[in-house]
FILOGU-190203 format. One record per residue (C-alpha): residue number from 1; y, x, z; residue in one letter. Coordinates in pm, 1 decimal, m for minus. Each point is the difference from the previous one (the first is absolute). Layout:
// FILOGU-190203
<NUM,<Y,X,Z>,"A">
...
// end
This chain:
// FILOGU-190203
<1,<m1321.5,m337.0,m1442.8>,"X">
<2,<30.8,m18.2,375.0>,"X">
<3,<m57.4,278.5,215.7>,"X">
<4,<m83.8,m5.2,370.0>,"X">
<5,<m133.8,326.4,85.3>,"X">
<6,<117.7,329.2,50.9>,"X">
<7,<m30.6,308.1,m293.7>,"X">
<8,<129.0,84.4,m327.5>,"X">
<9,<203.0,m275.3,m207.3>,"X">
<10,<132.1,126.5,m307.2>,"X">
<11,<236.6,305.6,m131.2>,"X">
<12,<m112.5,223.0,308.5>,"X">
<13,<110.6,m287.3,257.7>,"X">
<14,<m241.1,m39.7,304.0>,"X">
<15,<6.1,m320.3,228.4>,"X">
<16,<m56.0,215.0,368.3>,"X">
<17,<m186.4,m110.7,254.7>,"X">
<18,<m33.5,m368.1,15.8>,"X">
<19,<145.2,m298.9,m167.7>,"X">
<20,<163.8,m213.8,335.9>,"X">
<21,<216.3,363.8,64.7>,"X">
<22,<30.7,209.6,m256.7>,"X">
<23,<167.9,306.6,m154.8>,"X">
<24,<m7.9,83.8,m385.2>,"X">
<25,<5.1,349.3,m106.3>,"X">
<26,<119.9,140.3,m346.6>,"X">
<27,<m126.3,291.6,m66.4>,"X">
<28,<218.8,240.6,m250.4>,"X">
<29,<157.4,326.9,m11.1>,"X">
<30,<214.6,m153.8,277.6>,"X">
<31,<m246.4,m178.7,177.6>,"X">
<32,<187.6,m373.0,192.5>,"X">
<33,<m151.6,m222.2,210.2>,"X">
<34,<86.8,m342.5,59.6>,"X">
<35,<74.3,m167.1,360.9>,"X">
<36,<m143.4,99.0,298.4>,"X">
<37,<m204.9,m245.1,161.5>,"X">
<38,<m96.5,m19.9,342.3>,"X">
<39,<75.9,244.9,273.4>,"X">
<40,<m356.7,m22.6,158.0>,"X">
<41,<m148.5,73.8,m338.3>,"X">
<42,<234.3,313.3,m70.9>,"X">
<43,<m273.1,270.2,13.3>,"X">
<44,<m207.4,m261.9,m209.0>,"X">
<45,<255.8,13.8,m268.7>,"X">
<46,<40.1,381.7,24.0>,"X">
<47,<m394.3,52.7,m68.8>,"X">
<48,<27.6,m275.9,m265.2>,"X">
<49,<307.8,213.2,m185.1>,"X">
<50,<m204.8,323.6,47.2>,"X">
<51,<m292.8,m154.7,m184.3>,"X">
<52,<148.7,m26.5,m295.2>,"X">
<53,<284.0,356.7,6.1>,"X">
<54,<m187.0,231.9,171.2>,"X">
<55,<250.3,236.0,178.1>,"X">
<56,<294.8,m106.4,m225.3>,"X">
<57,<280.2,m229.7,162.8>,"X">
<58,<180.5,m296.5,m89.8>,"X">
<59,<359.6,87.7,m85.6>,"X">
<60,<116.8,m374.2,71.3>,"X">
<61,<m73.8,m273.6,240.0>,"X">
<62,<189.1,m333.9,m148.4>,"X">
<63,<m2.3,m274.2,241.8>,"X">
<64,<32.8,m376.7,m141.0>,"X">
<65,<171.3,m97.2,342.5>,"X">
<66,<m28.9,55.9,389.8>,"X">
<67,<m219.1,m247.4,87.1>,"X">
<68,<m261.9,106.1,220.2>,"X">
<69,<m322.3,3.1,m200.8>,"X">
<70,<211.9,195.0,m277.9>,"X">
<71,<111.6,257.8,162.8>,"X">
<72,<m206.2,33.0,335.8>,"X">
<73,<m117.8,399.8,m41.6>,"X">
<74,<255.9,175.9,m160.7>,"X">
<75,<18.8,203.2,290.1>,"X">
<76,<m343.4,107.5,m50.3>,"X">
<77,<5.6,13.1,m378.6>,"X">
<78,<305.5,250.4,72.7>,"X">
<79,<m124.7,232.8,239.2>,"X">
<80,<m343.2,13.7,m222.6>,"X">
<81,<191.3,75.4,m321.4>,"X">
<82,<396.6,150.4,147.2>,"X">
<83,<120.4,60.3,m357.7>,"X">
<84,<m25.1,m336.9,m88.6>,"X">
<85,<331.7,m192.2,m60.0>,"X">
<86,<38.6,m331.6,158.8>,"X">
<87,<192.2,m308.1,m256.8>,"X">
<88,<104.5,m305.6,106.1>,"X">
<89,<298.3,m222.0,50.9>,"X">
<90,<238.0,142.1,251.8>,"X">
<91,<m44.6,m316.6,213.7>,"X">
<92,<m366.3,111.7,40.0>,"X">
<93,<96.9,275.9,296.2>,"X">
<94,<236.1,m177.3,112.5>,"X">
<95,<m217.0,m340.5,15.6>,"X">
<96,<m280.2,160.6,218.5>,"X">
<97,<253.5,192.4,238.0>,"X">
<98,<74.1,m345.5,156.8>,"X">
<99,<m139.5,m76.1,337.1>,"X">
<100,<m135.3,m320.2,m75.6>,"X">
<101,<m89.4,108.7,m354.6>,"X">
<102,<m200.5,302.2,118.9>,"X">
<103,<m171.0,m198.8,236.7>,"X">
<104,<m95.6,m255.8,m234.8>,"X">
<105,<m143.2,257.6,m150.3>,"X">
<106,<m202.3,133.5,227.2>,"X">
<107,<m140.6,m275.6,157.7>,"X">
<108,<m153.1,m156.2,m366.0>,"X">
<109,<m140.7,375.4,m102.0>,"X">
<110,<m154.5,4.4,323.3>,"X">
<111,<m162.1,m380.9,m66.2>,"X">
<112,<m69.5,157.3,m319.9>,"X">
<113,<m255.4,274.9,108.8>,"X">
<114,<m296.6,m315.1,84.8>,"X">
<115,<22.4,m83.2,m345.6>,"X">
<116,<m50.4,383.1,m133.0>,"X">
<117,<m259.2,m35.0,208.6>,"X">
<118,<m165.2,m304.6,m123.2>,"X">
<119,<39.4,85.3,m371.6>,"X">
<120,<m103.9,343.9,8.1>,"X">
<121,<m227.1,43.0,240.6>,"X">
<122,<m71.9,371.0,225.5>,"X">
<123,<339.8,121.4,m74.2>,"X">
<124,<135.3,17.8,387.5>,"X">
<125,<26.6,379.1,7.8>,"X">
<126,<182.0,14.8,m302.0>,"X">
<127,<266.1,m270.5,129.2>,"X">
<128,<325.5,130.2,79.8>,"X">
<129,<77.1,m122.9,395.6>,"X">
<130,<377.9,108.3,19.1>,"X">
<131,<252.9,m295.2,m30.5>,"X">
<132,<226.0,m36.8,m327.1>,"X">
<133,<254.6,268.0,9.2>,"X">
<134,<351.6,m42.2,m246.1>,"X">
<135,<m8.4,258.4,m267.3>,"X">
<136,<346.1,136.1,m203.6>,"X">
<137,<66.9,m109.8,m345.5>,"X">
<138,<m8.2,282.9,m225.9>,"X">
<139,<167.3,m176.6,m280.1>,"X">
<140,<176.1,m300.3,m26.9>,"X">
<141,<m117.3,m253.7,m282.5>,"X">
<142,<267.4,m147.0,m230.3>,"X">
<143,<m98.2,m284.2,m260.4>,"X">
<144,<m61.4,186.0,m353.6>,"X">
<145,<m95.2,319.5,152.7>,"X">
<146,<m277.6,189.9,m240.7>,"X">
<147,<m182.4,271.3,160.1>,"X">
<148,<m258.3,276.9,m235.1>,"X">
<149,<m332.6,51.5,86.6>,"X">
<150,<m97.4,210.4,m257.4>,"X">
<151,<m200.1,m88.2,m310.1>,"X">
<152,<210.6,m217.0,m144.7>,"X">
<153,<m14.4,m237.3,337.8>,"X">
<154,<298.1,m185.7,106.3>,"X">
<155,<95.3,m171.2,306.0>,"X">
<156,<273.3,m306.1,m10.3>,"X">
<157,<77.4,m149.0,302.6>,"X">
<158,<131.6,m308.8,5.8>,"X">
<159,<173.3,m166.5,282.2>,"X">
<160,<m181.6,m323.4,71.8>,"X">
<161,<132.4,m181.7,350.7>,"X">
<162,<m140.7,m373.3,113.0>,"X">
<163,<m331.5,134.1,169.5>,"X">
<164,<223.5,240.5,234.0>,"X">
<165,<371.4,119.4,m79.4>,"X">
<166,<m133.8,311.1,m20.3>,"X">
<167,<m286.2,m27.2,m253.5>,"X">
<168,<3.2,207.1,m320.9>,"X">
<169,<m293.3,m50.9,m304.6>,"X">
<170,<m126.4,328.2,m253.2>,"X">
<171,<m44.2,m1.2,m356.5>,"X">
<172,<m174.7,207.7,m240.1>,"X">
<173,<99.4,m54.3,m275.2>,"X">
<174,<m228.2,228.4,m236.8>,"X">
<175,<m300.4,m129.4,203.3>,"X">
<176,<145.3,m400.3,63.4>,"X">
<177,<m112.0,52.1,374.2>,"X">
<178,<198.8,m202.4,237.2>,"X">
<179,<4.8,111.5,361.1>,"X">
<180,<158.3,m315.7,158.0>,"X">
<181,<m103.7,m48.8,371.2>,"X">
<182,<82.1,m362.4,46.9>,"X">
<183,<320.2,m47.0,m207.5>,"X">
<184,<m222.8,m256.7,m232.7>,"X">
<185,<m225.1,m176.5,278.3>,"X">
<186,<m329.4,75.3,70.6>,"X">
<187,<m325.3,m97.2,m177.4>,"X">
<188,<m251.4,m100.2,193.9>,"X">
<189,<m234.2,m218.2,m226.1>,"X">
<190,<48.0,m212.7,m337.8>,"X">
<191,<74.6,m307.8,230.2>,"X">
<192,<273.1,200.4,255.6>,"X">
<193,<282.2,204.7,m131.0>,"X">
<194,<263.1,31.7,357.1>,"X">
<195,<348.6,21.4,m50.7>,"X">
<196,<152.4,310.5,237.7>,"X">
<197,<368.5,m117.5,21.0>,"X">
<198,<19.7,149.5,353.7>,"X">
<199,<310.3,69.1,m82.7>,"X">
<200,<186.2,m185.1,m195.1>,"X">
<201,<m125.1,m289.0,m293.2>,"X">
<202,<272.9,89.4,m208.1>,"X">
<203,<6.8,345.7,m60.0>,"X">
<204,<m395.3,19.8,m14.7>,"X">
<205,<m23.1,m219.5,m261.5>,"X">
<206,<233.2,156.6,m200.0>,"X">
<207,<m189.4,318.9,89.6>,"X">
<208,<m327.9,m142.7,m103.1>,"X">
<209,<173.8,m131.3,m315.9>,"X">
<210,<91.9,328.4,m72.3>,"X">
<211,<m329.2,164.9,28.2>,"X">
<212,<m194.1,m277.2,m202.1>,"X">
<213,<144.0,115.1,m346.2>,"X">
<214,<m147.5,336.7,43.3>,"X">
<215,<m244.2,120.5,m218.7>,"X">
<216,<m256.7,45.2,228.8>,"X">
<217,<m411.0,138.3,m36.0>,"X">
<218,<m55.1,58.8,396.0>,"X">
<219,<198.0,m173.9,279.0>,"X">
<220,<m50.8,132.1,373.3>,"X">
<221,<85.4,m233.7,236.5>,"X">
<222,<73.0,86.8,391.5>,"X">
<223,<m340.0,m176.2,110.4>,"X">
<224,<m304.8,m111.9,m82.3>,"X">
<225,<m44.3,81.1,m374.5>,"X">
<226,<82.5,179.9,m343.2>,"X">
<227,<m19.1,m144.3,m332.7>,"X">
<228,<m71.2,106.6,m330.1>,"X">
<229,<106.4,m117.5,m344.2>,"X">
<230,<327.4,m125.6,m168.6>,"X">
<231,<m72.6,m376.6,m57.1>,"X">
<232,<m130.9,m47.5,339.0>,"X">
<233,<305.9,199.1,186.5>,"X">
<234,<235.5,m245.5,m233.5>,"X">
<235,<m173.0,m288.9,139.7>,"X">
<236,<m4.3,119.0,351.6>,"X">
<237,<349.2,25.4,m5.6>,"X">
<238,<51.2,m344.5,m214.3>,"X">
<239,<m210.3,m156.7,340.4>,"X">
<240,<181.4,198.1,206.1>,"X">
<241,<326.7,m167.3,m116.7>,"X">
<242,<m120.2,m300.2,37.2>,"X">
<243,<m144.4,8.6,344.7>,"X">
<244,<341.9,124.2,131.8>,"X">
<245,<193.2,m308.3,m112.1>,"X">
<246,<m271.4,m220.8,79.6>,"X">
<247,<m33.0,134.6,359.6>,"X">
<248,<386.3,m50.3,15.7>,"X">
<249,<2.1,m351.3,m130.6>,"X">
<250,<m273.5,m98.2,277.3>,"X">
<251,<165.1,164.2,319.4>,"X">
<252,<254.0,m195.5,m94.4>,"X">
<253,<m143.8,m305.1,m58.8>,"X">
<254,<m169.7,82.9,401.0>,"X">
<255,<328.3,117.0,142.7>,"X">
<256,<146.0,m364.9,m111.6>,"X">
<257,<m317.7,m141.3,155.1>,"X">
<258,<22.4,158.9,357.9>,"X">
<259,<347.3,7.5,10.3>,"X">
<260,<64.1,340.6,m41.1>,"X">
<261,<m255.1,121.8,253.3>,"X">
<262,<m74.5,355.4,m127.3>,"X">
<263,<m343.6,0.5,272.7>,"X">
<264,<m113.1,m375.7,m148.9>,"X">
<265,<42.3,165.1,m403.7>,"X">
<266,<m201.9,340.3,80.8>,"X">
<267,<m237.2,m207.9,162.4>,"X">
<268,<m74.4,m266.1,m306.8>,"X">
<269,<59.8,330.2,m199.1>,"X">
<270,<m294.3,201.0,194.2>,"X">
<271,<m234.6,m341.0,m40.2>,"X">
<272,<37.9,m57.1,m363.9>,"X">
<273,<22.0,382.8,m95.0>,"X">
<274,<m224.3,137.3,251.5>,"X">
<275,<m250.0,m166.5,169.4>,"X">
<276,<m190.3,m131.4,m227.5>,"X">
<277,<24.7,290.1,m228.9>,"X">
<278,<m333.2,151.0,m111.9>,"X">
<279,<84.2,287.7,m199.4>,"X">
<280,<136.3,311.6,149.6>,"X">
<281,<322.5,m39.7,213.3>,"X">
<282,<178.0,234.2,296.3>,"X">
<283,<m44.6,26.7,293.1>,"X">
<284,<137.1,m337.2,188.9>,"X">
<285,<268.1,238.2,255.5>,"X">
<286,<128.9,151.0,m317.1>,"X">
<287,<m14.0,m323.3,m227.9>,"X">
<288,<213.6,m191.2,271.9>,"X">
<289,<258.2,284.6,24.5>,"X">
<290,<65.4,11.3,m358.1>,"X">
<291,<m8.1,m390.3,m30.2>,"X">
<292,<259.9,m55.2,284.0>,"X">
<293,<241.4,225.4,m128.7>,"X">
<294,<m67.7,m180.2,m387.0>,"X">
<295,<36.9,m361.4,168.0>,"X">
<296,<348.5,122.7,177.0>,"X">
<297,<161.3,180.4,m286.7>,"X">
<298,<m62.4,m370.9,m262.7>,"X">
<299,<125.0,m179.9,309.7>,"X">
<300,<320.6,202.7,30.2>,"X">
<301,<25.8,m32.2,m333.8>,"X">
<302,<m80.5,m345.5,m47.2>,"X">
<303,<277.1,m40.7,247.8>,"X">
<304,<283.9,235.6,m179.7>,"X">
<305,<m69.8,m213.5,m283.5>,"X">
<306,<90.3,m354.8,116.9>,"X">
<307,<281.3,128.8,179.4>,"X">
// end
């Protein structure tokens, strides 16, 4: 099962809200939420968090990575709830302390507020107008960390790099949720499955190779949509695989076409991939962002490799 709107999952897991930026919350004796979204959306996700604890407060944040739709109000999400703990990667605070990271930053959550505003409409006096501000790491992530929520609930992190350096994926394993941001691509429809090597190729597929032989009954992906059931998670991931090496095999099949122009390969890219796509895609800003960094990480490695 596919879901693509906000509200309870499964095992006291809520999908906050909406689908294109959202946070998951897990609500136990220790209460964790999951990413943090937008910054002009931070009061948004506050309310949303309320909703469902009342006046208790999450004791963790965990943050997948420091890209800016995953970690956009944690700023807010702190001063709203100050006895929360913030968890990610130590390259997180570091990552959006740089000048031309932070302003990155800011500039694409500040795009971001017209689409808020297109999906859910009247919300303009609950938008947050301040800029992205960097926020301190309370504790640094290692791979094979477990946190204890309580009731039996355990948290594993897992380092998983190729999407960002920086990117780290959740288990549960009493529950078989998988929290994994964009560390196994991102579903968009049964026809497109994108590959989010921003990275690095190498190290997200064997990150993604890693995550596929979880057991897993709900997997929560950084974007878009949740799903629900065993078979069809282990197929996910088996398409997932496969789109990754076939997307590989084609750029460089294009880069050998246009001679190694990087512009001419995102461009064939964008018109096979993109513009005659039907089914739900990103935004095109975004969507050529990510694919120019893809395109120029398999060129760079197409050329290490026939040197």
């Amino acid at each position: 099962m596919v879901i693509r709107k906000s509200g309870h999952i499964k095992h006291k897991l809520y999908y906050l809200l909406h689908p294109d930026f959202p946070v998951f919350l897990l609500d136990r004796p220790q209460p964790a939420v999951f990413d943090a979204g937008l910054s002009c959306a931070g009061k948004l996700y506050v309310e949303a968090i309320k909703s469902v604890l009342g006046n208790r407060q999450p004791s963790i944040l965990f943050l997948t990575h420091s890209h800016w739709d995953h970690c956009g109000s944690v700023s807010t999400l702190k001063k709203a709830f100050p006895d929360m703990k913030v968890a990610a990667s130590a390259l997180v605070a570091e990552v959006v302390r740089r000048p031309n990271a932070l302003a990155l930053i800011r500039e694409l959550n500040e795009a971001a507020a017209g689409e808020i505003r297109a999906v859910i409409p009247g919300v303009e006096d609950h938008l947050v107008n301040e800029p992205f501000s960097p926020f301190k790491v309370d504790i640094e992530l290692q791979d094979g960390q477990v946190f204890d929520l309580g009731d039996g609930t355990t948290v594993e992190v897992m380092a998983t790099p190729g999407h960002t350096q920086d990117h780290h994926s959740f288990y549960l394993p009493q529950e078989k949720i998988l929290i994994a941001g964009e560390a196994a691509g991102v579903y968009y429809g049964p026809n497109t499955i994108s590959p989010e090597f921003v990275s690095d190729y190498d190290t997200y597929l064997s990150s993604l190779q890693r995550l596929a032989v979880l057991p897993v009954e709900v997997y929560c992906q950084g974007h878009y949509a949740c799903m629900v059931g065993e078979e069809e998670i282990r197929r996910y991931f088996e398409q997932s695989l496969r789109e990754t090496m076939r997307f590989k095999e084609r750029v460089y099949e294009l880069l050998d076409e246009e001679q190694g122009s990087i512009e001419r390969v995102v461009q064939r890219v964008k018109a096979e991939q993109f513009d005659g796509n039907q089914e739900l895609k990103q935004p095109e800003a975004t969507y050529l962002l990510n694919l120019k960094a893809r395109v120029a990480n398999l060129a760079a490695k197409k050329k290490q490799e026939s040197t």
